[in-house]
BASE-274725 format. One record per residue (C-alpha): residue number from 0; x, y, z. Coordinates in steps of 0.02 Angstrom, whole numbers, plus 32768, in hexadecimal, padded with zeros to 4 digits. Example, Ala and Ser with C-alpha at 12.3 -4.5 7.8 and 13.67 -1.06 7.14 Angstrom:
BEGIN
{n:0	u:8267	v:7F1F	w:8186}
{n:1	u:82AC	v:7FCB	w:8165}
***
This chain:
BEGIN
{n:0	u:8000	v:8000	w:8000}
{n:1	u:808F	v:807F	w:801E}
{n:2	u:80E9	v:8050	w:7F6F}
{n:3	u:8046	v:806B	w:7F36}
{n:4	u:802E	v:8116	w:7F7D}
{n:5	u:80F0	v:8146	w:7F60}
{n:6	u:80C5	v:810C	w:7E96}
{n:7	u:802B	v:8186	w:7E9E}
{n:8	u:8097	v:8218	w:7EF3}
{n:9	u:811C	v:8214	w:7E6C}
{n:10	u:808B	v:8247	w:7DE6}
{n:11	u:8085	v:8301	w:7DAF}
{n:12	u:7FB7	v:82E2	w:7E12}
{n:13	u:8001	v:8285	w:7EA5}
{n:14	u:8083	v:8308	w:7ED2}
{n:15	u:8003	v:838B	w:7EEC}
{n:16	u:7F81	v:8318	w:7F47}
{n:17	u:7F86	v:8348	w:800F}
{n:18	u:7F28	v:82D3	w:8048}
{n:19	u:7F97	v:823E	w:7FD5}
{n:20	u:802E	v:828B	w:804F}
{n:21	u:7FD3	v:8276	w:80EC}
{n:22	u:7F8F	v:81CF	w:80D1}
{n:23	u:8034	v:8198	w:809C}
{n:24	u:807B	v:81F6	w:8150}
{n:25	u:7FFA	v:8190	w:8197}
{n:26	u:802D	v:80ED	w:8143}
{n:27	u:80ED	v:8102	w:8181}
{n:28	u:80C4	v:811B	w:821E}
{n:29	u:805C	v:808C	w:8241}
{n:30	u:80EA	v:8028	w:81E9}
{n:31	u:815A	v:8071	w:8263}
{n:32	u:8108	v:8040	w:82F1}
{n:33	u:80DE	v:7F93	w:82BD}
{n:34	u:8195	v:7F88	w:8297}
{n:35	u:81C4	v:7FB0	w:8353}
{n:36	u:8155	v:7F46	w:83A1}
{n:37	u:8188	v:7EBF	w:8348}
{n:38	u:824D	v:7EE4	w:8374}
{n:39	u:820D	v:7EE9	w:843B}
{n:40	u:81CF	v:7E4A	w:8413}
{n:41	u:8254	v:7E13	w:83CA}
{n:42	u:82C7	v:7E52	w:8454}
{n:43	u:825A	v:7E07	w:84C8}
{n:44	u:823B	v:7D56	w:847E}
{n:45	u:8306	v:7D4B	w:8466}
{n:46	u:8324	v:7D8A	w:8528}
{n:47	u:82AD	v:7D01	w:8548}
{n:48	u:82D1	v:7C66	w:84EC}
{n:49	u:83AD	v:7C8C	w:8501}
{n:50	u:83C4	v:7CD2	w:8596}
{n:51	u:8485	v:7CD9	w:8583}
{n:52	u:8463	v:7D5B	w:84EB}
{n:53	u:8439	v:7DCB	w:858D}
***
């Protein structure tokens, strides 16, 4: 969905659309928040499981 939106925002249309920017702000940061709660999970799960990697 976000190389979708970057494809649209690289159009002579997209680059002027607002609200194409702000859903694509939108977009990363969701993605960026997924992508840390999945490295504290990770963190977590390997802290867990190999205690020595402590």
């Amino acid at each position: 969905e976000i190389k979708e939106i970057e494809n649209r925002m690289a159009t002579s249309e997209g680059s002027s659309d607002r609200e194409l920017y702000e859903q694509y702000q939108l977009l990363k940061e969701q993605l960026n928040k997924v992508l840390e709660e999945w490295e504290q999970w990770s963190i977590a799960l390997s802290n867990q499981c190999c205690p020595l990697n402590s």
